[in-house]
C-alpha positions in Angstrom: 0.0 0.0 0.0 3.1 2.3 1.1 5.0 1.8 -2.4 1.6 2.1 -4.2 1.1 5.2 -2.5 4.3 7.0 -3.3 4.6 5.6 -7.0 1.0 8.0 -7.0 2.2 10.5 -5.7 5.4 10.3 -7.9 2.7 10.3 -11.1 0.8 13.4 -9.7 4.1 15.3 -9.9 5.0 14.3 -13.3 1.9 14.7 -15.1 0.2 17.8 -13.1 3.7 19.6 -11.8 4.0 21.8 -9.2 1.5 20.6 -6.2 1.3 21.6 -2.7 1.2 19.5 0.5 -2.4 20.2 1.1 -3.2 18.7 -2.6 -1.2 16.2 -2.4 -2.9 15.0 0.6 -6.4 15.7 -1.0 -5.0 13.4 -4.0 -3.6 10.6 -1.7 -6.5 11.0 1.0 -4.0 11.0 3.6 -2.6 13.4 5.8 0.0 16.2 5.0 2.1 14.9 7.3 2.1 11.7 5.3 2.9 13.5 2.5 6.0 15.1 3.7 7.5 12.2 4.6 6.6 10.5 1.5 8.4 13.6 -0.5 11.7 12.7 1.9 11.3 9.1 1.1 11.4 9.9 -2.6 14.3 12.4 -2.3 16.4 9.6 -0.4 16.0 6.9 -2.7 17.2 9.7 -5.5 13.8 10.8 -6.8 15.1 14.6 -8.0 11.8 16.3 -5.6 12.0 20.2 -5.5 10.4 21.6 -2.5 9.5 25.7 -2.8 8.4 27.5 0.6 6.0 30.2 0.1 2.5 30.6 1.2 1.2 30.8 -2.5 3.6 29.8 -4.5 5.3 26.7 -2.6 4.8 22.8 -3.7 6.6 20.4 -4.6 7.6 19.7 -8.0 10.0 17.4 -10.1 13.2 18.6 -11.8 12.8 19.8 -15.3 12.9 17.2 -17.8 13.0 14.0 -15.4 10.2 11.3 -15.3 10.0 7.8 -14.1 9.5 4.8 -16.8 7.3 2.8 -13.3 4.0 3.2 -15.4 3.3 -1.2 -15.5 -0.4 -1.4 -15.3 -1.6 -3.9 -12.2 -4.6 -6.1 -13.6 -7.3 -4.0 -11.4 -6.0 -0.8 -13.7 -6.6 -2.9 -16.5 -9.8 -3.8 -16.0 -10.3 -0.1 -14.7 -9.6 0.9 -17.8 -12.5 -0.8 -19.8 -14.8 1.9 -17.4 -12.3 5.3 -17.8 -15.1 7.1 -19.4 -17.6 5.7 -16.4 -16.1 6.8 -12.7 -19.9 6.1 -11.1 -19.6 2.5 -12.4 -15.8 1.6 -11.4 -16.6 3.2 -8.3 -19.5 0.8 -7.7 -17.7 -2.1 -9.1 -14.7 -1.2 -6.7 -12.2 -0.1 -9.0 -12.9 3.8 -8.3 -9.1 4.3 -7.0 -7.8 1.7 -9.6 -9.4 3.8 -12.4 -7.9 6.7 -11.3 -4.5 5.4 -10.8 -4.6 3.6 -13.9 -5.3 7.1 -15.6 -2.5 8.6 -14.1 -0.2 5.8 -15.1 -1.4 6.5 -19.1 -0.9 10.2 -18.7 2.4 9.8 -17.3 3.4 7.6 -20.3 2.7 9.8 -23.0 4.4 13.4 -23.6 3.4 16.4 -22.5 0.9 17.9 -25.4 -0.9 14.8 -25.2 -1.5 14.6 -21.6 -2.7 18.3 -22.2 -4.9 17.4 -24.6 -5.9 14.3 -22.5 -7.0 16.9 -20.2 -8.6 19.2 -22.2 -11.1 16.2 -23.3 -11.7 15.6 -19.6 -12.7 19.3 -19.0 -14.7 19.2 -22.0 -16.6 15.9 -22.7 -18.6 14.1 -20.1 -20.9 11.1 -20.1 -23.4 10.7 -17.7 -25.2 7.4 -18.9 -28.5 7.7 -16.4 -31.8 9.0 -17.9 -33.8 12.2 -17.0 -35.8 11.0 -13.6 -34.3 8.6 -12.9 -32.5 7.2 -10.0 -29.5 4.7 -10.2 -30.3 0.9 -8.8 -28.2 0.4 -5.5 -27.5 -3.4 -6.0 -26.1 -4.8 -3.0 -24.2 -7.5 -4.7 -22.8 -5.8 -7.7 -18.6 -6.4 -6.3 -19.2 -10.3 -5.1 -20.6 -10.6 -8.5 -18.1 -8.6 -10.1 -15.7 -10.5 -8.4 -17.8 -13.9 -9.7 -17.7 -12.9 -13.5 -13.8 -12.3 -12.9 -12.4 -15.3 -11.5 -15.1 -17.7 -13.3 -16.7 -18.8 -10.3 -20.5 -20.2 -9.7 -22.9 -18.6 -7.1 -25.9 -18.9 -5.7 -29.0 -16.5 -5.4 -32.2 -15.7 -4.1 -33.8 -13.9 -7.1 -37.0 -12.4 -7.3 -38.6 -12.1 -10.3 -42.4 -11.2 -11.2 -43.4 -15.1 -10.7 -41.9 -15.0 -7.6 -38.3 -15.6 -5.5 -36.7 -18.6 -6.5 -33.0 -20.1 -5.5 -30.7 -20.1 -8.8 -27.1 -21.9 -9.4 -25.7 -19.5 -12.0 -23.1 -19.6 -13.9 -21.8 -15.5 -14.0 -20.6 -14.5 -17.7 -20.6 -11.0 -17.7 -22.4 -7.3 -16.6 -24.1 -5.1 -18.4 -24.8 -1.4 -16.9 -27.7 -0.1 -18.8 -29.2 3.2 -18.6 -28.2 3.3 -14.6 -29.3 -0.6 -13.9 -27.3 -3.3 -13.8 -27.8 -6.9 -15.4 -25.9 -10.3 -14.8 -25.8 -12.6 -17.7 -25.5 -15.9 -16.8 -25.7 -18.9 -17.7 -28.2 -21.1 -14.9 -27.7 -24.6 -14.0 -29.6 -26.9 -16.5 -30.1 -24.3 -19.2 -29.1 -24.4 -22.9 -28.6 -20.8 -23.3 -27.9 -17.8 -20.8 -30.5 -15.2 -19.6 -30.7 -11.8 -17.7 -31.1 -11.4 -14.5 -31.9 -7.6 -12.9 -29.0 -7.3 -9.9 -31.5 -5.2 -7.9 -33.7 -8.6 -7.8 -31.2 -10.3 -6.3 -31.8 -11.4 -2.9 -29.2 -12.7 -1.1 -25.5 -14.2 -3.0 -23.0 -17.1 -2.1 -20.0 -17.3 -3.5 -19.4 -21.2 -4.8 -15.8 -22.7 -5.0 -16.0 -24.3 -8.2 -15.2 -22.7 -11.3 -18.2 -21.6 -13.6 -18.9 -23.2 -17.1 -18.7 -20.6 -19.9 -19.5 -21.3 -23.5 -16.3 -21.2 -25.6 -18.3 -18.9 -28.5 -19.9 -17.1 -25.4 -19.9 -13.0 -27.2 -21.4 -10.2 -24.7 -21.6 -7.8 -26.7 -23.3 -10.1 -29.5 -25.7 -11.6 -26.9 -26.8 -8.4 -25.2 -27.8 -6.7 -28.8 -29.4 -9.9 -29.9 -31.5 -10.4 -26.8 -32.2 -6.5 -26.5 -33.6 -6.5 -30.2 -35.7 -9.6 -29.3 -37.0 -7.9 -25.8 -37.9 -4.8 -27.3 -39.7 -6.1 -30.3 -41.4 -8.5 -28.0 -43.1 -4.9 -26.2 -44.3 -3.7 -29.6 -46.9 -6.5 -30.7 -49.7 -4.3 -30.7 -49.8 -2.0 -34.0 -51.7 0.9 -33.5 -52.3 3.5 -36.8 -53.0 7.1 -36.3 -52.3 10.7 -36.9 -50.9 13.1 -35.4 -49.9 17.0 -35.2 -46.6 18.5 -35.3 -47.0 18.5 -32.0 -47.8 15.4 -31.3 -45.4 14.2 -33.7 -42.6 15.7 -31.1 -44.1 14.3 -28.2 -44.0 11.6 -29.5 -40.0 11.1 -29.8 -39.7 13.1 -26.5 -42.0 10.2 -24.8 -39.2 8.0 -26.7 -42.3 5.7 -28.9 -40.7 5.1 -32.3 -43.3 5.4 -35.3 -42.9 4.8 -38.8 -44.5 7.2 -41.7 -46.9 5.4 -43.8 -47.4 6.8 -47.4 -50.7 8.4 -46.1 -49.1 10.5 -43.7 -50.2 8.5 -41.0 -47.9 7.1 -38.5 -47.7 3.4 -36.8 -46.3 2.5 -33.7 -46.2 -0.4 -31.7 -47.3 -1.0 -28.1 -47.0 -4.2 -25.3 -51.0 -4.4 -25.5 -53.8 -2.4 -25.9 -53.8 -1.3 -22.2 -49.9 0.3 -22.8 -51.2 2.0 -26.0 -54.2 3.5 -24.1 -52.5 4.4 -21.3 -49.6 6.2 -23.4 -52.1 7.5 -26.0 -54.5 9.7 -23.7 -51.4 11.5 -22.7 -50.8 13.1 -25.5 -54.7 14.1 -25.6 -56.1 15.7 -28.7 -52.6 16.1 -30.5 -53.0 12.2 -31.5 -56.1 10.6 -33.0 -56.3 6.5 -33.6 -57.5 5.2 -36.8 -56.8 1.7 -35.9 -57.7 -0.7 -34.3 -61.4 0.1 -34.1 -61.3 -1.3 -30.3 -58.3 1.1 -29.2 -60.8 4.3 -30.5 -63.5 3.0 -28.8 -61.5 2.2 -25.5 -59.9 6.3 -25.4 -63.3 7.7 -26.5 -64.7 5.6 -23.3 -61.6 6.6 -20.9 -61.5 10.4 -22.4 -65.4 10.6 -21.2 -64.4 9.1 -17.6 -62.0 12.0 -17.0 -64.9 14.6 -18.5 -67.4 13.0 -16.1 -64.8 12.8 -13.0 -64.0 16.7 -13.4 -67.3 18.0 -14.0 -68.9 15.9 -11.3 -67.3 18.9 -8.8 
């Protein structure tokens, strides 16, 4: 922890300069006491340190033109690295200080207009991967099951799903973080093929000793698109025709329900049932207008006159 510690703060010298105590400790989250002697260590094993005393000007800094070549990645920065543009998620996974380390080992490897630029991108580009009103899931078991998919080990779980809570013997092949949540894919004992499994469901985890049974041809990538595609056209069986305003057209993508133009000018969508479509429809009020199915019309009409009746009633 000690050498890890000072390689750190060697790597905030070379790739930010001059930085005083106080940062140093902010960096290191230690004490500046810490931090002076980890500057004398440095200095004594013939790190060239520069120490400049001055209320506003003082720090520490490296001689001009030296930098250490001690930028070997460990195997948490590595897999840190896969989530550099995601702190939130190597934070939950555990690997918040690796991914930061492990940044500071690339920066330090590369000259000094790229690690500005490097910068630059940081100050300028960020990715926040939750949508609008929504909160993040807080899975409790997201590390033991990172730590599952890692070393290739089985667990078992208490999931609960909408049937009911069951006990599963899974086989852990990978995590998926969308849109905030996070998924296990994993391959349960019995099955021929892998399924999803919602880590906020997820009851209670044991961590198994024996290794886990992947598929050699196993993809993640490939198998999350696939079975997404298949979910989501699973939720648009119902096809419902209708027209809309330019109004309602832009509702329409900002309430994220993709339509096709038909060569009338009408527009079809698809919905999980009637129910979903009704439900989503009398939102948008008069700016929509169903031509089809005959039974959706019928069902708005009856639900538009419910709400008429329930607010003049007062």
């Amino acid at each position: 922890m000690k050498n890890s510690r000072l390689l750190r703060l060697l790597l905030l010298l070379q790739t930010r300069g001059r930085l005083t105590a106080p940062q140093l400790a902010a960096e290191l989250e230690v004490s500046v006491r810490t931090v002076l002697r980890d500057v004398d260590q440095l200095s004594a094993a013939g790190v060239p340190v520069w120490g400049q005393p001055g209320r506003h000007g003082g720090g520490f800094q490296l001689q001009a033109g030296w930098s250490t070549q001690l930028t070997g990645l460990t195997q948490d920065e590595a897999q840190a690295l896969w989530l550099a543009g995601l702190p939130q998620a190597a934070a939950e996974l555990g690997l918040g200080a690796a991914a930061a380390s492990a940044r500071l080992k690339l920066l330090a490897g590369v000259p000094r207009d790229v690690q500005d630029s490097s910068q630059r991108v940081a100050q300028r580009l960020h990715l926040d991967p939750l949508d609008w009103y929504r909160a993040p899931d807080q899975p409790r078991f997201l590390r033991e099951l990172a730590q599952a998919v890692w070393q290739g080990r089985r667990v078992a779980v208490r999931y609960a799903s909408w049937t009911g809570e069951r006990q599963r013997l899974l086989d852990p092949l990978g995590l998926v973080l969308k849109a905030g949540a996070w998924y296990l894919v994993a391959l349960a004992a019995g099955a021929k093929a892998p399924r999803t499994y919602r880590l906020a469901s997820v009851q209670t985890l044991a961590l198994r000793e024996e290794a886990c049974q992947r598929p050699p041809d196993f993809d993640l990538p490939r198998f999350w698109r696939d079975s997404s595609a298949r979910f989501e056209a699973g939720l648009r069986r119902f096809s419902v025709r209708l027209r809309a305003t330019p109004l309602g057209r832009s509702r329409l993508l900002n309430a994220r329900l993709p339509h096709a133009q038909q060569a009338d000018g009408s527009l079809l969508l698809g919905f999980e049932d009637e129910d979903m479509a009704a439900r989503q429809l009398l939102q948008l009020g008069a700016e929509v207008e169903v031509l089809e199915p005959g039974a959706l019309r019928e069902r708005l009409a009856a639900l538009a006159e419910a709400v008429l009746r329930r607010y003049r009633s007062g």
